[in-house]
TIBA-756401 format. One record per residue (C-alpha): residue number from 0; y, x, z; chain. Coordinates in steps of 0.25 Angstrom, whole numbers, plus 2048, in hexadecimal, padded with zeros to 3 digits. Each point is the difference from the previous one (the first is absolute). Last residue first. Layout:
N
<vexdren><vexkol>NUM</vexkol><py>Y</py><px>X</px><pz>Z</pz><pavo>A</pavo></vexdren>
...
***
This chain:
122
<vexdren><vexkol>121</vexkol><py>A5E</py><px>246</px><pz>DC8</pz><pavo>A</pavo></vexdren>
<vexdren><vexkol>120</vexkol><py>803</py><px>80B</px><pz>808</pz><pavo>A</pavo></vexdren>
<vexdren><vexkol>119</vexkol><py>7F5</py><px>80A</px><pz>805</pz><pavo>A</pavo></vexdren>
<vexdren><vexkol>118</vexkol><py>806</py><px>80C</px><pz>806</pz><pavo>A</pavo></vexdren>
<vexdren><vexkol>117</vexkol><py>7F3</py><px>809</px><pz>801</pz><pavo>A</pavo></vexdren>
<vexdren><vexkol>116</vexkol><py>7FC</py><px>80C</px><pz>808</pz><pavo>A</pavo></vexdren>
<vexdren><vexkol>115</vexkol><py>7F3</py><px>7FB</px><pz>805</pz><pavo>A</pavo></vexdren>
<vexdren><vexkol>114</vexkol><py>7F9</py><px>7F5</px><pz>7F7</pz><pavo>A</pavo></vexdren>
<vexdren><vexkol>113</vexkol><py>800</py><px>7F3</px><pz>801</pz><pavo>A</pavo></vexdren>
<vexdren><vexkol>112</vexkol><py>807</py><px>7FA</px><pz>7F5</pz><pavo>A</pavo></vexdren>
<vexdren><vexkol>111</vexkol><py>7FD</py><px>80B</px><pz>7F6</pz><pavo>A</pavo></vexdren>
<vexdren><vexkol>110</vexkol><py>7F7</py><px>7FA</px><pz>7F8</pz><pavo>A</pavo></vexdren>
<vexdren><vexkol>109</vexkol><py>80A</py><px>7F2</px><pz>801</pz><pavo>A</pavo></vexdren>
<vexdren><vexkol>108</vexkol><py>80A</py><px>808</px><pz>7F8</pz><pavo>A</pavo></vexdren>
<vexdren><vexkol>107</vexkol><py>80E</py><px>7FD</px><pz>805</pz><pavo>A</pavo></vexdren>
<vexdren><vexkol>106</vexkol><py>805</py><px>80D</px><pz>801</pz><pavo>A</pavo></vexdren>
<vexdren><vexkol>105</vexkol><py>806</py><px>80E</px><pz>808</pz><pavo>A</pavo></vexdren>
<vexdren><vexkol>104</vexkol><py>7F8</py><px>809</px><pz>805</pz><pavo>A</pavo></vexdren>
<vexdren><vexkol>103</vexkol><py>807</py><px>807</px><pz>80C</pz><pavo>A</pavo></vexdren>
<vexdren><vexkol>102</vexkol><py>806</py><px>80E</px><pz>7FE</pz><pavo>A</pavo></vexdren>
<vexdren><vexkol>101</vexkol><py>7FA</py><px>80D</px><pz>807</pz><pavo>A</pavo></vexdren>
<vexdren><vexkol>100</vexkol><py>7FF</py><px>807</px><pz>7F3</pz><pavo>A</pavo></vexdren>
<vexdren><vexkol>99</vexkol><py>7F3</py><px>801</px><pz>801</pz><pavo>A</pavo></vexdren>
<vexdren><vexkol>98</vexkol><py>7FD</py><px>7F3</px><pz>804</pz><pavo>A</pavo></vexdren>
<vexdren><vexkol>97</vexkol><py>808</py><px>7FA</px><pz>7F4</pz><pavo>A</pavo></vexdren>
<vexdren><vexkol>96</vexkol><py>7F9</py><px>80A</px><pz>7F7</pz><pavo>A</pavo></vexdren>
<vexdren><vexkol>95</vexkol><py>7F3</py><px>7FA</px><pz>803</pz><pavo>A</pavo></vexdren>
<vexdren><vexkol>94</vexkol><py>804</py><px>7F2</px><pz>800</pz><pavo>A</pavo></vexdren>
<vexdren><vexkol>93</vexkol><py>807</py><px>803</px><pz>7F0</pz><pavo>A</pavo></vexdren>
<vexdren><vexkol>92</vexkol><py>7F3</py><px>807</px><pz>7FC</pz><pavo>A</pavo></vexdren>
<vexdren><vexkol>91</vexkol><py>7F6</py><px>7F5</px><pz>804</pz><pavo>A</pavo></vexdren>
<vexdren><vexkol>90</vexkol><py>80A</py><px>7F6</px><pz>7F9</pz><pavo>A</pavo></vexdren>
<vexdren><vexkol>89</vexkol><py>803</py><px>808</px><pz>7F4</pz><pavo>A</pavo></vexdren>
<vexdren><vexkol>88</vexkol><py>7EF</py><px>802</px><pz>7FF</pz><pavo>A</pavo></vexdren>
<vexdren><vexkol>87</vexkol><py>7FE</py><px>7F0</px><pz>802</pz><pavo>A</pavo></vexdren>
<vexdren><vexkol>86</vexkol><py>7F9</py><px>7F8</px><pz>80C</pz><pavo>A</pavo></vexdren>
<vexdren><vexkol>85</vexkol><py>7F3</py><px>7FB</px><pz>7FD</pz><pavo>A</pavo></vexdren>
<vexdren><vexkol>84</vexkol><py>801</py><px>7FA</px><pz>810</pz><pavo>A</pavo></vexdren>
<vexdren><vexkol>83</vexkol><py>7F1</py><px>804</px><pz>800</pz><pavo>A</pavo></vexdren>
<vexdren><vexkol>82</vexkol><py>802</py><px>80F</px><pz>7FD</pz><pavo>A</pavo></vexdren>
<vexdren><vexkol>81</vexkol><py>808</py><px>802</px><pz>80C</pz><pavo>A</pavo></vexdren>
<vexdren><vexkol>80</vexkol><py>7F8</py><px>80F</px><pz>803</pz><pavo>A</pavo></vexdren>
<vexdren><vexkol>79</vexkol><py>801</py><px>802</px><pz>7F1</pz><pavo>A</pavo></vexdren>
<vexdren><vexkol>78</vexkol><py>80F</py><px>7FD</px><pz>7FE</pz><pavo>A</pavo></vexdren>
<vexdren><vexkol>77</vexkol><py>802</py><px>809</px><pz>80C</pz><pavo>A</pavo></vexdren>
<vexdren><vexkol>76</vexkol><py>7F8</py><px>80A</px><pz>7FA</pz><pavo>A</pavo></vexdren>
<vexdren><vexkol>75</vexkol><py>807</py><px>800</px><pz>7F3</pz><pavo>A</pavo></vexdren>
<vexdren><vexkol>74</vexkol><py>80E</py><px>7FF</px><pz>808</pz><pavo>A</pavo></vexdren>
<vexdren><vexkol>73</vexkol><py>7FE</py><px>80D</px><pz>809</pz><pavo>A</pavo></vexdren>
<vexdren><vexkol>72</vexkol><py>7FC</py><px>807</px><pz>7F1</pz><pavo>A</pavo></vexdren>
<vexdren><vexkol>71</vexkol><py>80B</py><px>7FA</px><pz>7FA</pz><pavo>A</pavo></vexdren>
<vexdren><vexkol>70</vexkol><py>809</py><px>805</px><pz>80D</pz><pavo>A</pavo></vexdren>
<vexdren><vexkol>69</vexkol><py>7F8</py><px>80F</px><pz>800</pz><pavo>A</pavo></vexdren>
<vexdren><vexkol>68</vexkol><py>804</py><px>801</px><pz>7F1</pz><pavo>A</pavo></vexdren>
<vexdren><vexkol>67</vexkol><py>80F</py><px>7FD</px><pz>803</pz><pavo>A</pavo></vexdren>
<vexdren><vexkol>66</vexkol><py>806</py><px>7F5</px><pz>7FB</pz><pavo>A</pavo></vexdren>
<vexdren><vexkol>65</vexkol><py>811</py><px>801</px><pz>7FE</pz><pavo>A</pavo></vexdren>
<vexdren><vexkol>64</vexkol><py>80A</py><px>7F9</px><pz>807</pz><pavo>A</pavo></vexdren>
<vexdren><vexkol>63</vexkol><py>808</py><px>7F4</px><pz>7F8</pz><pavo>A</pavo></vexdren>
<vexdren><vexkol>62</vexkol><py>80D</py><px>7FA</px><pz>806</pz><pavo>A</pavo></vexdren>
<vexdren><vexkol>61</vexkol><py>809</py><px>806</px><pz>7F6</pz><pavo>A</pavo></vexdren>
<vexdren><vexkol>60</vexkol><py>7F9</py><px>7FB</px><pz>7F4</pz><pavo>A</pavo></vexdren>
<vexdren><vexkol>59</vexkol><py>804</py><px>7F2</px><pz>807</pz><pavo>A</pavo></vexdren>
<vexdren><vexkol>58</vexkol><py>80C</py><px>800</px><pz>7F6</pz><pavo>A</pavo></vexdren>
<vexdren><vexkol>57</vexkol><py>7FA</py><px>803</px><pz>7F4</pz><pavo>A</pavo></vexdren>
<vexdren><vexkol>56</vexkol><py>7F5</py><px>7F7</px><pz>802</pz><pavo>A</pavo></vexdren>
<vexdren><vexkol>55</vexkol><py>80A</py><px>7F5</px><pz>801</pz><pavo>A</pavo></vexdren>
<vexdren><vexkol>54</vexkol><py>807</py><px>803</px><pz>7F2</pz><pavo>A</pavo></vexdren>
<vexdren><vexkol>53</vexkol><py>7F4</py><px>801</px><pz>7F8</pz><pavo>A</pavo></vexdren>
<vexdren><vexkol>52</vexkol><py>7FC</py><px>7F1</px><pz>805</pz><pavo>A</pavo></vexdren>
<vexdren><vexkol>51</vexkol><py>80E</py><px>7FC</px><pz>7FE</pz><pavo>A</pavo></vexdren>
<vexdren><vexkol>50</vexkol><py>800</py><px>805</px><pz>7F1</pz><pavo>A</pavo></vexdren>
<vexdren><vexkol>49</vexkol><py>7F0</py><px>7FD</px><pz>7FD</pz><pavo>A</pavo></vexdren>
<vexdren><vexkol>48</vexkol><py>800</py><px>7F3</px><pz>804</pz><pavo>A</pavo></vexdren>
<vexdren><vexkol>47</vexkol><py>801</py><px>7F5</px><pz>80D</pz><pavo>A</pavo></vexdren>
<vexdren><vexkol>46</vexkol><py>7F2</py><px>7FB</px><pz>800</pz><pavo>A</pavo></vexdren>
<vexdren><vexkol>45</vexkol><py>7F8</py><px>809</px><pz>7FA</pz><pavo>A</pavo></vexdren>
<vexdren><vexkol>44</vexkol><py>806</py><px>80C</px><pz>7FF</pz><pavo>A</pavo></vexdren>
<vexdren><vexkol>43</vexkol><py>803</py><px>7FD</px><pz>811</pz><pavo>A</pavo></vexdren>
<vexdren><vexkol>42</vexkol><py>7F0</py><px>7FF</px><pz>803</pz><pavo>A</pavo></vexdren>
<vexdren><vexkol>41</vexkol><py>7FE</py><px>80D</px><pz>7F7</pz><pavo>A</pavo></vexdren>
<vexdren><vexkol>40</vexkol><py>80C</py><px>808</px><pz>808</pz><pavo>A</pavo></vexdren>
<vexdren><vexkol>39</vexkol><py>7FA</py><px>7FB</px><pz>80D</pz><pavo>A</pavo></vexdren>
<vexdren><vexkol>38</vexkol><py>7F3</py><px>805</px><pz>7FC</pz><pavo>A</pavo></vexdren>
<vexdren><vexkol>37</vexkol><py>805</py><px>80E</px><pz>7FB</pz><pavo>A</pavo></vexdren>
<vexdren><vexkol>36</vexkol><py>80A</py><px>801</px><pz>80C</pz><pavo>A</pavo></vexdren>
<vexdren><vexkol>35</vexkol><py>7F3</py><px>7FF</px><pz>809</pz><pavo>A</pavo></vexdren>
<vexdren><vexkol>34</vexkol><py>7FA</py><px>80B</px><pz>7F9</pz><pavo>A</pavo></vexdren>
<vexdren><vexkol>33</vexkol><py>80D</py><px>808</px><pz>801</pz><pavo>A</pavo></vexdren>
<vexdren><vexkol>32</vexkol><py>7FE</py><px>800</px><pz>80E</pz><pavo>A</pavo></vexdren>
<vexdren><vexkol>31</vexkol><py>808</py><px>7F8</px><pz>80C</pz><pavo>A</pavo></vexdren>
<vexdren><vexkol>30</vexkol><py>80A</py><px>804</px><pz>80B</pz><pavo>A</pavo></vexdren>
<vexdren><vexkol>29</vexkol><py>80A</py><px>7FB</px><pz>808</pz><pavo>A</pavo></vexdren>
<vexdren><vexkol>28</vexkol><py>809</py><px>803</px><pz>80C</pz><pavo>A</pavo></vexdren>
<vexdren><vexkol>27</vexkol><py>80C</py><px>7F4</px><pz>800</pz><pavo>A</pavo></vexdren>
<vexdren><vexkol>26</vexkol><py>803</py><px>7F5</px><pz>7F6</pz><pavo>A</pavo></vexdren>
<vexdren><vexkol>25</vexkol><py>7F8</py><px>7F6</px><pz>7FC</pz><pavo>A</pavo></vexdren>
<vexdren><vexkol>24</vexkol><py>7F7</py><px>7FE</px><pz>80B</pz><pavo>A</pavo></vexdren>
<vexdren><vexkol>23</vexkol><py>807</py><px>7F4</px><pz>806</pz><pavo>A</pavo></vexdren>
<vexdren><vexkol>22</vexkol><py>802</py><px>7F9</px><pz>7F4</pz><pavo>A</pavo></vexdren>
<vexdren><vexkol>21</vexkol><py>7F0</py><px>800</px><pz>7FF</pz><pavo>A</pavo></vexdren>
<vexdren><vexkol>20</vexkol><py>7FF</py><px>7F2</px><pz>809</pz><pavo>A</pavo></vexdren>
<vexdren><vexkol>19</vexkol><py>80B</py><px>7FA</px><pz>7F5</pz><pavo>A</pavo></vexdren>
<vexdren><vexkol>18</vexkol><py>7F7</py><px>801</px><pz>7F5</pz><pavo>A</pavo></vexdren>
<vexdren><vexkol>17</vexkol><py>80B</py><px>804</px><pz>7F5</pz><pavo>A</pavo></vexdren>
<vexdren><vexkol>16</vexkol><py>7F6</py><px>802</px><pz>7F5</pz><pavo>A</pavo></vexdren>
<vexdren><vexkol>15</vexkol><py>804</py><px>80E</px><pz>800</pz><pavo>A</pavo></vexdren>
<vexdren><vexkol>14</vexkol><py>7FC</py><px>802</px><pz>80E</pz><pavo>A</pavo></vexdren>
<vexdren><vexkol>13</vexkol><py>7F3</py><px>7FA</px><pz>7FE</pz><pavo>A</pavo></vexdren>
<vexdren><vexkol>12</vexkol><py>7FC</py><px>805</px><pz>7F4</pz><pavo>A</pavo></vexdren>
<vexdren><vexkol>11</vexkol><py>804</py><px>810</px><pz>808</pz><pavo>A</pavo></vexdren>
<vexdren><vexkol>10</vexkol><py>7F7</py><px>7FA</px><pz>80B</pz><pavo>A</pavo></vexdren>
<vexdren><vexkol>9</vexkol><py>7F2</py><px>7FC</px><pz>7F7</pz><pavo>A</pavo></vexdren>
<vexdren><vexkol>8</vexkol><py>804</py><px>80D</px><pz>7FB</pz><pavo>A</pavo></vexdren>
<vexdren><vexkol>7</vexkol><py>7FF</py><px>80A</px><pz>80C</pz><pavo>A</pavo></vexdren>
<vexdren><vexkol>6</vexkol><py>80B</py><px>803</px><pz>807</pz><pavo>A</pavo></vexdren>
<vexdren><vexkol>5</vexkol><py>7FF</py><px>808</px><pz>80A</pz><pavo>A</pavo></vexdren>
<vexdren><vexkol>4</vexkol><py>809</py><px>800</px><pz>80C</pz><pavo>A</pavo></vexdren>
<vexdren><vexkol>3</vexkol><py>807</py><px>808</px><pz>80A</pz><pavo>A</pavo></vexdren>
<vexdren><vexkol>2</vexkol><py>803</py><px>7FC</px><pz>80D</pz><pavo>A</pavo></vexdren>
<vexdren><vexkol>1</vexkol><py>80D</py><px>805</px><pz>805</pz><pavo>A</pavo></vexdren>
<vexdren><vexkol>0</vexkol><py>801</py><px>809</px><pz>80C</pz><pavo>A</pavo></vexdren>
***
């Protein structure tokens, strides 16, 4: 069975960038949030503008699962029982779905480095 992946917005910066190491993840069983589109569309308005960052949210609407209120729940007390790596709400949310889902967490954030789950990439 194929490995599915999460792609939180460290990774989707990554794969647009053209990072090499993230071609392998570009293609296959993917998911993210719309929170994480929101950031990646706010890193692409101000580097690439409006037209191209509208474009690529557009197509990565399809990757995007919903949030529960058991996972933002899940994700608080995540966030609260890591509350020294000062990791971000998205963040929490993205790792808690991504073991939910039975998908591996992927990024490049040093928070998240050693942590269960995770597909780190730099």
């Amino acid at each position: 069975m194929e490995t599915a992946y999460f792609l939180d917005t460290y990774a989707l910066i990554e794969i647009v960038k053209k990072n090499k190491n993230y071609e392998p993840y570009k293609k296959g069983n993917l998911i993210t949030t719309k929170l994480n589109l929101m950031e990646f569309h706010y890193f692409l308005l101000r580097t690439v503008g409006k037209s191209e960052a509208d474009v690529k949210y557009n197509r990565l609407l399809s990757l995007t699962t919903e949030i529960s209120d058991e996972t933002i729940k899940k994700a608080n007390e995540f966030k609260l029982f890591h509350k020294k790596r000062k990791l971000s709400y998205i963040d929490c949310l993205g790792y808690i779905i991504a073991r939910i889902s039975g998908s591996k967490f992927l990024t490049g954030d040093n928070q998240f480095k050693d942590l269960q789950n995770v597909e780190f990439v730099k």
